[in-house]
Steps between C-alpha positions, in 0.01 A plus 500: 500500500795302584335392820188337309739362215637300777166390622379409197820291460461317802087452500556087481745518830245769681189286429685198653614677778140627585380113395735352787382769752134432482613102530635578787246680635254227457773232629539720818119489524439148444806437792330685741183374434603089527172400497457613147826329386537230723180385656180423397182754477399656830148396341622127527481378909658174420587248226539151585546246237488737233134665599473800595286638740370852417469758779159585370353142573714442767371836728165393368514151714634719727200717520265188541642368751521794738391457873532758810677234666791521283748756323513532157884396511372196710258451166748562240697218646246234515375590217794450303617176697181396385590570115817356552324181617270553192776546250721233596219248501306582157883444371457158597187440393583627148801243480229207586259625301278509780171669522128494611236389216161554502358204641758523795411826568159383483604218767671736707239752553234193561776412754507894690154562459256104551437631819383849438061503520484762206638250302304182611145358316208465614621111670860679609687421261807718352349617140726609250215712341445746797892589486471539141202746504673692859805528251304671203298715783786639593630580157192681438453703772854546711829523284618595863352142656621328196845595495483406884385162369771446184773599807327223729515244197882596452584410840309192474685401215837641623492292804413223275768484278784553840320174612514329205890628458581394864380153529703451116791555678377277805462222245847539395612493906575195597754305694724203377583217718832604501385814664289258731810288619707823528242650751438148716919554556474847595288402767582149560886523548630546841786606724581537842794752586685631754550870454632829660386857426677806554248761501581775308381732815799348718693809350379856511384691245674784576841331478453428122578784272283552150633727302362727207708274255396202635115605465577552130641222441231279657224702283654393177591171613131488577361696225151353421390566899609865468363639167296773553305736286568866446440655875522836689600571831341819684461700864234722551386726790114510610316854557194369654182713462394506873211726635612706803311577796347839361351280221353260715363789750346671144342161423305490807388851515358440160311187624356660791347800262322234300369380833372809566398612228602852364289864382768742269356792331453474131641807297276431175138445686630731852288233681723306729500122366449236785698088451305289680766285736494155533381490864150587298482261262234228473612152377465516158675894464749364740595249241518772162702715811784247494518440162521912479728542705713173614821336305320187534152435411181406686429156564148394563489208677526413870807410695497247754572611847779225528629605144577872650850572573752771629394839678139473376452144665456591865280807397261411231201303785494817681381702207152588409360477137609843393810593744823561349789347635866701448679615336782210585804344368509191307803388381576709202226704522227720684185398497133621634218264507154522538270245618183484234311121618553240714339161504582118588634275233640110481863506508496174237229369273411168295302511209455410153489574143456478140711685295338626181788697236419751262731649240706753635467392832839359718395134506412508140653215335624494103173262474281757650216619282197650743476870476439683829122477454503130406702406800243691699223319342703157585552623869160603585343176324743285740400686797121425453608173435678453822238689695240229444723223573878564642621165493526555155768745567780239413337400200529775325861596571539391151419880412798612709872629389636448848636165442680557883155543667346222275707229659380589842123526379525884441577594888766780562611356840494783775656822419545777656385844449820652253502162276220557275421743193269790679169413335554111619664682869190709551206250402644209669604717818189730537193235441477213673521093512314362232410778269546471142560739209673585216799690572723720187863559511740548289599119445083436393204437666485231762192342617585529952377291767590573813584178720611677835661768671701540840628703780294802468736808515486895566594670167503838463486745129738721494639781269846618532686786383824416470768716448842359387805651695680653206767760470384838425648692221763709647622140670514357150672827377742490779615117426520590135749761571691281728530218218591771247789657719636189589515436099690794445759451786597205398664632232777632721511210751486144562201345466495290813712769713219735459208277612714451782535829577121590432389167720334340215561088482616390131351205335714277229357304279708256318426309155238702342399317166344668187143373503474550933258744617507460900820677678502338866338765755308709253298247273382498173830785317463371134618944472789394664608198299471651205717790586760285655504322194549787240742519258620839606528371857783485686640386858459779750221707312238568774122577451224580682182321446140517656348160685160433703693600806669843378806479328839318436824643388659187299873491414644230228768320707621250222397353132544155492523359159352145410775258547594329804436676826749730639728456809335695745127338439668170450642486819165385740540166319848468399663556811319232724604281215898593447541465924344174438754427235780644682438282813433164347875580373633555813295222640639282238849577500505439922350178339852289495382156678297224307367413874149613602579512850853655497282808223257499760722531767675782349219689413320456835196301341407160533431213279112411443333254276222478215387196412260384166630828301352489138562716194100585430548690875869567562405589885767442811318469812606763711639728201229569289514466116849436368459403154857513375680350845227192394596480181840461592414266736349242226815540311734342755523149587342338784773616802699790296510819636438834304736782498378834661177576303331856482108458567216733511548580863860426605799240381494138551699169526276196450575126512261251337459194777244326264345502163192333393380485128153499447273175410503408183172505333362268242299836367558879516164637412352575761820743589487640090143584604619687795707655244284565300248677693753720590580618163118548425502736819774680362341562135194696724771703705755553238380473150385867458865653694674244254342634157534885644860403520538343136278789357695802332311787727615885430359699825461834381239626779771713653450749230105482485390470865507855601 
């Protein structure tokens, strides 16, 4: 009783006691979650001028925009340049007040679209009406084409408004005459000088000593050239994924039994079941064959004989339709191929088209309104047309998207067999000169002529099985065990020392940033990155990781923290520039003579001249570009000497022997022009960079991009 007396006593103190734990608790959490505390949402990408950009419309854009030709960390990172650019821009446009009305949007879409024929009357004329009545189509019956449309009118006005912004501040770049008469002196004063250089490669690298101090030193004298960002450095090991020669050897066996064809006894029907092998198969099996039973696909068109290449080159003219040729070694692969038709074809063709556009088809502009069946309809009423009369082939190009072809009266100017799409190939390869039809692909229909054909070829059909050289799966187990072990051994030894000692080459890779994805020798490692970069992460913790090739075991080397560089990476530049330093000093302090010829005497060089130096191009003939020797040169009076003077590529002495001031002019303009134009190049080059600088920009992609 005593005991709960006492509690009861002290219930205020045990309540704050428990209060203070659970505070701390959450603090603890909060500090080892800094994004929570610290940063902003990992649902906010970026915020830049006080707008953020949600990861949910940001990975949308991202989405949009995706193309096999690109990562989607490659995306990401144009994409959100691009809403940088956006962001930054629209910031300006809301302190002008500028913005697109209705009757300049009406203007500018007159302006994109007077030329289009869907949009023309009856006498060719752009008609307002038509657009208005394609708009309300599409509201009607595509909220997918209509949104395409409202996008298409944002960029149109978007790229309006960044004109009208850029040539505001053009208007407000101009040049004074003072600027004028400064430039005409820049280029209009002259000297002439006598001058000696002492090359800073009279004195050998290797006798100047850089040390570690004197690299750190230089990097914060010279801060702004050596910030970095937040890096890694890492070495890895490769455990390629090689077939051996017992997988290759099992690769052809199995390629000759599908030549040949095989009969194994079924259990369930104890009837034996027969494969037909490919040396039977007619043309068009032959084809379904391949596609059965190849890692790449059957392609049914004819090769030219000059087109053929490698081991099937010198081989394929002796075949007959129906031999089977193999199998052989291509490259990265075995292959066995069948010959299934052979014929003579052009090896390059002219003709000409019309090209009709549906919806939905590739050359479909945002203008395009035909269905399929109406674009038909279009195309076969051409034809007819053309048929009674071709001269009026021209006249109709009108009717045609290809605005390329249209300039050169619809003709596609000899190509060759691999150029066009393969209904347009196989029409305007397989008929002959002067035939006409109407030919579909996936761009439309096009209304063909052909206009002439040459150097008739052997081409030959063929269907290939091809069988990639791969590594079978007790190789792949075998490499897997390798990486693992080599993992695990680690822990007891040197990284490096034991590659050594299991003959495996180890790759560094310095200055890893955050939002990187390629490591040098094994591509596209975003896996990689993101581990290096954990918070948990620390130098000398080793992984292993699978790549296209196999594997890598990866070891953290170093964290660099954003800041200026450290010594070690700073080096490459720094020390080429601290000898430099060091041996205009020495230069300079041998310097003890205000005589050209005795310095050049005692430095073994000789004494050359420049004459009609100017400031606009501070060139020496015979030195290259010196700007600050020049400089000093127009400071001294005509026949003074200069001091010993460090230059870009050694130290010099210089004596003026004559100074000429530049004309007087009654007017400058012409030279503020000069001026001027300058500045309005600069605006195009550096207006955007300039406002991305002033803007307040909070990159936060480091903790969305996975």
């Amino acid at each position: 009783m005593a005991i709960l007396n006492k509690i009861r006593q002290k219930t205020v103190v045990l309540i704050l006691v428990i209060a203070l734990a659970l505070f701390a608790f959450v603090l603890s959490s909060l500090f080892d979650n800094q994004n929570a505390l610290f940063s902003k949402s990992p649902n906010v990408v970026a915020t830049i001028n006080g707008k953020d950009i949600s990861r949910q419309e940001f990975m949308a854009r991202v989405e949009a925009q995706q193309n096999p030709n690109a990562t989607t960390t490659q995306i990401m990172n144009q994409v959100y340049e691009a809403e940088v650019r956006q962001a930054v821009m629209e910031t300006q446009f809301e302190k002008l007040g500028l913005n697109v009305g209705r009757q300049q949007m009406r203007d500018l879409l007159r302006a994109n679209l007077q030329s289009s024929p869907q949009f023309l009357n009856e006498e060719g004329v752009y008609d307002e009406a038509k657009l208005n009545a394609y708009i309300a189509n599409l509201k009607e019956t595509s909220p997918e084409a209509y949104a395409q449309w409202i996008a298409y009118e944002d960029n149109v006005s978007a790229g309006a408004l960044q004109q009208t912004y850029f040539n505001l501040v053009k208007a407000g770049t101009t040049a004074t005459l003072a600027e004028g008469a400064l430039e005409h002196k820049l280029e209009g004063d002259k000297v002439d000088v006598k001058f000696v250089q002492v090359p800073y490669t009279s004195i050998a690298d290797s006798t100047i000593q850089v040390s570690k101090s004197d690299i750190k030193s230089y990097v914060q004298k010279h801060g702004k050239e050596y910030e970095v960002e937040a890096s890694r450095n890492l070495q890895y090991v490769k455990f390629d994924e090689v077939a051996s020669l017992e997988d290759e050897n099992l690769i052809q066996d199995e390629l000759i039994s599908l030549i040949k064809g095989s009969v194994s006894y079924n259990a369930e029907t104890k009837k034996n079941d027969t494969v037909v092998g490919f040396a039977n198969m007619s043309g068009a099996k032959a084809g379904v064959f391949v596609n059965e039973n190849s890692d790449v696909k059957f392609n049914d068109a004819y090769v030219l004989e000059s087109s053929i290449v490698g081991t099937l080159k010198d081989s394929v003219s002796k075949l007959k339709v129906g031999d089977v040729y193999g199998p052989y070694k291509d490259g990265k692969a075995f292959k066995i191929t069948k010959l299934i038709a052979q014929t003579k074809l052009p090896d390059s063709v002219k003709a000409r088209h019309i090209l009709i556009p549906f919806v939905g088809s590739r050359a479909a502009a945002p203008e395009t309104v035909q269905t399929e069946v109406e674009a038909k309809k279009t195309a076969d009423s051409l034809l007819a047309v053309i048929k009674t009369d071709r001269s009026k082939f021209v006249d109709l190009l009108d009717f045609s998207i290809d605005k390329v072809s249209n300039e050169a009266e619809g003709v596609l100017d000899w190509y060759t067999y691999n150029t066009m799409t393969p209904e347009f190939r196989d029409y305007t390869f397989e008929n002959k000169k002067g035939d006409l039809a109407v030919v579909k692909t996936d761009f439309g229909f096009h209304v063909v002529e052909i206009l002439d054909q040459k150097n008739e070829l052997n081409a030959y059909k063929l269907a290939t099985v091809v069988r990639n050289i791969e590594p079978s799966v007790e190789t792949e187990d075998k490499v897997f065990r390798e990486a693992s072990n080599f993992v695990v051994n680690t822990e007891d030894k040197e990284f490096q020392a034991y590659a050594k000692e299991s003959n495996l080459p180890v790759f560094p890779v310095t200055g890893v940033r955050v939002l990187d994805e390629n490591i040098p020798g094994v591509g596209n490692q975003r896996e990689i990155v993101r581990w290096a970069f954990e918070k948990t992460r620390s130098v000398g913790d080793i992984k292993r990781f699978p790549v296209s090739s196999g594997y890598v075991v990866v070891q953290v080397t170093a964290k660099n923290e954003a800041g200026l560089m450290n010594v070690e990476d700073a080096s490459i530049t720094a020390i080429p520039a601290i000898r430099k330093e060091k041996k205009a000093e020495l230069i300079k302090n041998r310097a003890d003579t205000s005589s050209l010829e005795t310095f050049a005497s005692s430095e073994g060089q000789s004494v050359k001249t420049a004459s009609a130096v100017n400031m606009k191009n501070p060139t020496l003939a015979g030195a290259g570009k010196e700007p600050m020797v020049v400089g000093a040169a127009f400071g001294l009076k005509e026949g003074a000497t200069s001091k010993a003077i460090a230059g870009e590529k050694g130290v010099y002495m210089i004596q003026v022997t004559k100074k000429t001031p530049a004309v007087k002019l009654d007017n400058y303009q012409s030279y503020a022009n000069q001026v001027g134009e300058q500045k309005l190049n600069a605006v195009n080059t550096r207006l955007l960079s300039a406002l991305k600088d002033a803007a307040e920009i909070e990159d936060n992609r480091a903790n969305t991009i996975q």
